[in-house]
DSSP file (Angstrom, degrees, kcal/mol; ACC not computed):
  #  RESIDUE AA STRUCTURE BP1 BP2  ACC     N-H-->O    O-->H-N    N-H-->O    O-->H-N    TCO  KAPPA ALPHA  PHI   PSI    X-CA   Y-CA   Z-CA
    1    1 A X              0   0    0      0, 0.0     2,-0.5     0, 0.0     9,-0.2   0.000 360.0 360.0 360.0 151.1  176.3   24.1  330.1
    2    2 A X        -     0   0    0      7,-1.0     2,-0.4     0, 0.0     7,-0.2  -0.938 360.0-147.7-149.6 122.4  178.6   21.5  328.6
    3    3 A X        -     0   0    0     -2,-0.5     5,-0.2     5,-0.2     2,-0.1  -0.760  19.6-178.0-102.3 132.8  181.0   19.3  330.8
    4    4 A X        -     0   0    0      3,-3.3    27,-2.5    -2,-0.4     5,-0.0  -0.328  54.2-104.5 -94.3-178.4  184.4   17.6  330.9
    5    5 A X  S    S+     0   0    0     25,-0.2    45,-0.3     1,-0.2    25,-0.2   0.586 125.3  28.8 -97.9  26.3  185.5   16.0  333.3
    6    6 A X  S    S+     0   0    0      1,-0.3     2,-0.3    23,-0.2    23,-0.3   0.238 118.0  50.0-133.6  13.6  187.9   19.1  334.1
    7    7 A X        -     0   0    0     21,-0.2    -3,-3.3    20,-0.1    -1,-0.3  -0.957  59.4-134.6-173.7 147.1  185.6   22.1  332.5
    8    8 A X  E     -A   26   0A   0     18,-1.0    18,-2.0    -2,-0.3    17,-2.0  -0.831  16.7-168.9-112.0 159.8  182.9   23.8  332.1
    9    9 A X  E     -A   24   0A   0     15,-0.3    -7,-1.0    -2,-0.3     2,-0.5  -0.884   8.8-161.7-122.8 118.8  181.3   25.0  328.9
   10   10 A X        -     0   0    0     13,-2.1     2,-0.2    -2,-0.3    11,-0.1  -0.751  14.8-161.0-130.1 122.6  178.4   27.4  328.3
   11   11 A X        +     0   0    0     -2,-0.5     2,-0.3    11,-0.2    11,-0.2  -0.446  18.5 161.3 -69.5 135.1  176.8   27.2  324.6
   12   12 A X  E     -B   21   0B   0      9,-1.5     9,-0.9    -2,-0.2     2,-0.3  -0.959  46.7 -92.3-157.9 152.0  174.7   30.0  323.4
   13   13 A X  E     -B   20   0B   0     -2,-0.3     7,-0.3     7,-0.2     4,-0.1  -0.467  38.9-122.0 -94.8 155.8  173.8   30.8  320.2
   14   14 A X    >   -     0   0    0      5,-0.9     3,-2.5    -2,-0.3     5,-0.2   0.056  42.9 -90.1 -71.2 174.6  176.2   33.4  318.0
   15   15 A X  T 3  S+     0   0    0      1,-0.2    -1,-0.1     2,-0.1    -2,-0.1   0.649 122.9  62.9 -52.8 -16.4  174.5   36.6  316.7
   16   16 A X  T 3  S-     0   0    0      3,-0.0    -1,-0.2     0, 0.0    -2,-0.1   0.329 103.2-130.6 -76.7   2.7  173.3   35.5  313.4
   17   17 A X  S <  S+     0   0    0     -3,-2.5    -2,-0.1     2,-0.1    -3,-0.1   0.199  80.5 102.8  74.4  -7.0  171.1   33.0  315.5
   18   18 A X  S    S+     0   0    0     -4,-0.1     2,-0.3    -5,-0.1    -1,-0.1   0.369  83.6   2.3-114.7  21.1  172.3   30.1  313.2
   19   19 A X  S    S-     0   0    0     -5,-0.2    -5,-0.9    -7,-0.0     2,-0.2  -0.774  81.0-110.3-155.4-147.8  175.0   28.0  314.8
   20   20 A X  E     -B   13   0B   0     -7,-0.3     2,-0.3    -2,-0.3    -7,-0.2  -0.533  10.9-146.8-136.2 168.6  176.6   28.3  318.7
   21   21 A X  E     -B   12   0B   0     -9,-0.9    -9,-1.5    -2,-0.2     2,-0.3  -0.957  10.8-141.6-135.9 140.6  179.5   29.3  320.3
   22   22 A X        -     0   0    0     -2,-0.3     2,-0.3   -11,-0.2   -11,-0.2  -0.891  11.6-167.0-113.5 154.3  180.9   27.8  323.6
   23   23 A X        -     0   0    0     -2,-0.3   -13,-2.1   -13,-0.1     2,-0.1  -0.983  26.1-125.9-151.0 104.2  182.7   30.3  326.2
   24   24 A X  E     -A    9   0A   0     -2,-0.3   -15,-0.3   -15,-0.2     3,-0.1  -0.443  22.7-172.0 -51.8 143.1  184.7   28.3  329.0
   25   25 A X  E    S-     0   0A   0    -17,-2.0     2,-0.3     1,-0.5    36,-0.2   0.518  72.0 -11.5 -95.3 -20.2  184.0   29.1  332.6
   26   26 A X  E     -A    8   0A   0    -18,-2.0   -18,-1.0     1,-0.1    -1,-0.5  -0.964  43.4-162.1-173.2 160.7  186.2   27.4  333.9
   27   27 A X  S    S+     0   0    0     -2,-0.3   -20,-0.1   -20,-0.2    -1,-0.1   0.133  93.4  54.4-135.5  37.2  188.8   24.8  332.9
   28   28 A X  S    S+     0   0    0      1,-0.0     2,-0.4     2,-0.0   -21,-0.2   0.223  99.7  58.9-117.2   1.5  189.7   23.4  336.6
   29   29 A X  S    S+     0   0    0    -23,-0.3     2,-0.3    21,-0.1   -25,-0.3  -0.962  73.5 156.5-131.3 125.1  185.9   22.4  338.1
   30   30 A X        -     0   0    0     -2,-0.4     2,-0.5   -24,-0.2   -25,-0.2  -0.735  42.9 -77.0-140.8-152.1  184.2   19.6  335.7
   31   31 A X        -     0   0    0    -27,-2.5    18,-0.2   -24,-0.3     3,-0.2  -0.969  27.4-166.3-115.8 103.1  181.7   17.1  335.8
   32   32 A X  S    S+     0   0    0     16,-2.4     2,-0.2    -2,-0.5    17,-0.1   0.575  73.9   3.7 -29.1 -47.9  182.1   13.6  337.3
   33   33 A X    >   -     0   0    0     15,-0.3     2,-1.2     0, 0.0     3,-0.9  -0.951  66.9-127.5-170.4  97.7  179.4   11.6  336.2
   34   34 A X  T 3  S+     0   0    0      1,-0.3    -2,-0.0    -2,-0.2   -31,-0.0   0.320 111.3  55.6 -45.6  18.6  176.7   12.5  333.7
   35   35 A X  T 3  S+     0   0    0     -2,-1.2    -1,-0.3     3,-0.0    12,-0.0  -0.207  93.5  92.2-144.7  46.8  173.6   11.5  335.8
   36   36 A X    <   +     0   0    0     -3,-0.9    -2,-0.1    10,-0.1    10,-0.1   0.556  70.0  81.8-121.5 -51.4  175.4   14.3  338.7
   37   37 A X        +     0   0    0     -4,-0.5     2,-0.4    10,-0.2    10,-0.2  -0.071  51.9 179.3 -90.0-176.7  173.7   17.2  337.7
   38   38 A X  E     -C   46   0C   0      8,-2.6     8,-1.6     2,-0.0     2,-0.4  -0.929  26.2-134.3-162.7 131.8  170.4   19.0  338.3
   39   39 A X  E     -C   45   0C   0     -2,-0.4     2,-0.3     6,-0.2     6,-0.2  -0.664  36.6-147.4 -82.0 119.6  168.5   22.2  337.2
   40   40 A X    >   -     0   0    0      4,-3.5     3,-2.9    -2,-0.4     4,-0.1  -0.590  20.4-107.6 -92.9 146.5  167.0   23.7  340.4
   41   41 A X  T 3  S+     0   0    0     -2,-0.3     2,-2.2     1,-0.3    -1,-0.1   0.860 119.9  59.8 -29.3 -68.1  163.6   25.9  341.0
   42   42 A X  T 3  S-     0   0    0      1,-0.2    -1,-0.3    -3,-0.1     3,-0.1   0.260 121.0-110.4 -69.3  19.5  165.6   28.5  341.5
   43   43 A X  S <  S+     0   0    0     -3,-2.9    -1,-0.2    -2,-2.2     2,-0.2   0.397  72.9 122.2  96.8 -14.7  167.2   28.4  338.3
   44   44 A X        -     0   0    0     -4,-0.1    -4,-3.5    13,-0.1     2,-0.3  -0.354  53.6-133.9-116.2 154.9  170.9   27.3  339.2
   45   45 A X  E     +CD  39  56C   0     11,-4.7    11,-2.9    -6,-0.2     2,-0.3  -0.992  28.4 177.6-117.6 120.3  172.6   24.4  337.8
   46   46 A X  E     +CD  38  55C   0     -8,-1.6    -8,-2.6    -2,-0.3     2,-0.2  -0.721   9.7 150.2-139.8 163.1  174.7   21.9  340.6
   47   47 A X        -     0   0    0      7,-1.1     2,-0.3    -2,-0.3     7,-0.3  -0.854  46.2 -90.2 176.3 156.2  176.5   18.9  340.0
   48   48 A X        +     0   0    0     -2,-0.2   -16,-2.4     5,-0.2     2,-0.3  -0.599  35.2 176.2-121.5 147.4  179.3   17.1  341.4
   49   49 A X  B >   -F   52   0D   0      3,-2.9     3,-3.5    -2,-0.3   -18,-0.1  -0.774  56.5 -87.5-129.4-174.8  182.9   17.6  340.1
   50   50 A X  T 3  S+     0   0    0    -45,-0.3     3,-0.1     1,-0.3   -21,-0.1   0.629 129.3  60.6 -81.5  -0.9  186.1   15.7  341.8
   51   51 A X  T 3  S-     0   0    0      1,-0.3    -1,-0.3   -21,-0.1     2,-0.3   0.679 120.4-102.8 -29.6 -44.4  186.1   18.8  344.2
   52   52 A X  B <   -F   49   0D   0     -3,-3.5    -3,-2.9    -5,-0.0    -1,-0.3  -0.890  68.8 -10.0 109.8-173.9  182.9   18.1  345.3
   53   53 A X        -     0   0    0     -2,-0.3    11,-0.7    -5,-0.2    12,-0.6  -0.083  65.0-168.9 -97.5 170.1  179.5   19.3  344.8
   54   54 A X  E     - E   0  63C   0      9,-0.3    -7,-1.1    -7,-0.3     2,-0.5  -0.949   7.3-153.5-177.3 130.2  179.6   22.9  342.6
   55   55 A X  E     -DE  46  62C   0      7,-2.6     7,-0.9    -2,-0.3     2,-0.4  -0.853   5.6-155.7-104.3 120.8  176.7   25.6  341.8
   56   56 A X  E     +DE  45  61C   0    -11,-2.9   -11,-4.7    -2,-0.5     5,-0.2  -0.967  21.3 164.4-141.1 136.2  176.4   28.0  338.8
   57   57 A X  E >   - E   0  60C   0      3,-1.1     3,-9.9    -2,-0.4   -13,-0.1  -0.775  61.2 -90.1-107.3 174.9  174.7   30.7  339.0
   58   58 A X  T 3  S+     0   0    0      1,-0.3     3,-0.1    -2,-0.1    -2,-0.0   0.860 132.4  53.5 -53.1  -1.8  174.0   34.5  337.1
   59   59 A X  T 3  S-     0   0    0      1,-0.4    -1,-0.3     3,-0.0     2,-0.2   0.155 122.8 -90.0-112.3   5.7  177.2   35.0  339.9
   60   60 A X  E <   -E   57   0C   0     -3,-9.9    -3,-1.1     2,-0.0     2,-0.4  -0.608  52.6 -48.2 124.4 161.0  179.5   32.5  339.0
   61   61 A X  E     -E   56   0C   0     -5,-0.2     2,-0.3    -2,-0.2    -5,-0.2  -0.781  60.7-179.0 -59.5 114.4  180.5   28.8  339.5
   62   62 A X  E     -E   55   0C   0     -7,-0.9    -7,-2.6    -2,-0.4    -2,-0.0  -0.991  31.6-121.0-135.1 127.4  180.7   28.3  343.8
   63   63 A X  E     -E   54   0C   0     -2,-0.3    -9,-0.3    -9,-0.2     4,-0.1  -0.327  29.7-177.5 -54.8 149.1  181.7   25.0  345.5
   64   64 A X        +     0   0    0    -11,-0.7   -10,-0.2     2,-0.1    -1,-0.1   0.225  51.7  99.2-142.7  17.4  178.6   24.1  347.6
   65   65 A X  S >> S+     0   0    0    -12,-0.6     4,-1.8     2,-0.2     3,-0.8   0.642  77.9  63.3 -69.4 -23.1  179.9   20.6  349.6
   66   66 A X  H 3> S+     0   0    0      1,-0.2     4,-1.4     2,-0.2     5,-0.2   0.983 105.3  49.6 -81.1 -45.9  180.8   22.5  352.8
   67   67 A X  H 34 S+     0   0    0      1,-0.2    -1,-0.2     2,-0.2    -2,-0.2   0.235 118.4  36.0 -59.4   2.9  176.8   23.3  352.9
   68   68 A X  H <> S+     0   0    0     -3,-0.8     4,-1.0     3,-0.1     5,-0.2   0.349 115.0  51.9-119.4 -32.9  175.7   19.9  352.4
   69   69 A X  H  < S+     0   0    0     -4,-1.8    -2,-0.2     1,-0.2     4,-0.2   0.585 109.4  48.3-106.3   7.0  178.0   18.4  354.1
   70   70 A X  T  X S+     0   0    0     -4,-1.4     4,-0.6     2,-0.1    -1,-0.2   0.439 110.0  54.3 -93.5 -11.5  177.5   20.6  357.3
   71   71 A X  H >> S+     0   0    0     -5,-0.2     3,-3.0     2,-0.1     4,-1.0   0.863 105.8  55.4 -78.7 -72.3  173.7   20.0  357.1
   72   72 A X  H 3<>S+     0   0    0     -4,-1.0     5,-0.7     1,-0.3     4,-0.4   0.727 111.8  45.3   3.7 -56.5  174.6   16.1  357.1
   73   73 A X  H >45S+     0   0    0      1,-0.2     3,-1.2    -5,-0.2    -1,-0.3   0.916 105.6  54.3 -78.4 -24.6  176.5   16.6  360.3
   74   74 A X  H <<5S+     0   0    0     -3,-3.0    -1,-0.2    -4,-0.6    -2,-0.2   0.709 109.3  47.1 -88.9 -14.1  174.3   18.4  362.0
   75   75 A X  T 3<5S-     0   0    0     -4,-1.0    -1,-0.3    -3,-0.2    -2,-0.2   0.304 115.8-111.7 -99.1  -3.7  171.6   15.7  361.4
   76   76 A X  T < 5       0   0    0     -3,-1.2    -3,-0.2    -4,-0.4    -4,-0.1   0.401 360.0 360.0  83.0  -9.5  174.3   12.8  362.6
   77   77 A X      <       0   0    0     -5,-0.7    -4,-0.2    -6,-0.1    -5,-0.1   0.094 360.0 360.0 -22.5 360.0  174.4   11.4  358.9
């Protein structure tokens, strides 16, 4: 994945195996901060955009701040 701070990117390389292409995913969700994101066990990439916190996965880009920020309350944080 490759981030603005208003888009996301994903690089792969083209079918002759000998340069890349980038494919947007999105041009309204980006990347805040370079030190934001994190590759998870489970494979998924999160990071925080000016939304709020944001997941991609093989299913897609998903805000994921209402799920942190309801564990947070619920622990009085």
């Amino acid at each position: 994945l490759v981030f603005t701070k208003s888009s996301v990117f994903i690089v792969t390389p083209n079918d002759a195996g000998d340069s890349f292409r980038a494919s947007a995913l999105s041009s309204d969700i980006g990347c805040v901060g370079p030190g934001t994101f994190a590759n998870m066990p489970d494979g998924s990439t999160i990071w925080l955009g000016r939304g709020g916190f944001y997941q991609m996965t093989s299913q897609g880009i998903t805000r994921i701040s209402g799920e942190i920020e309801s564990i947070f309350s619920e622990q009085g944080l």
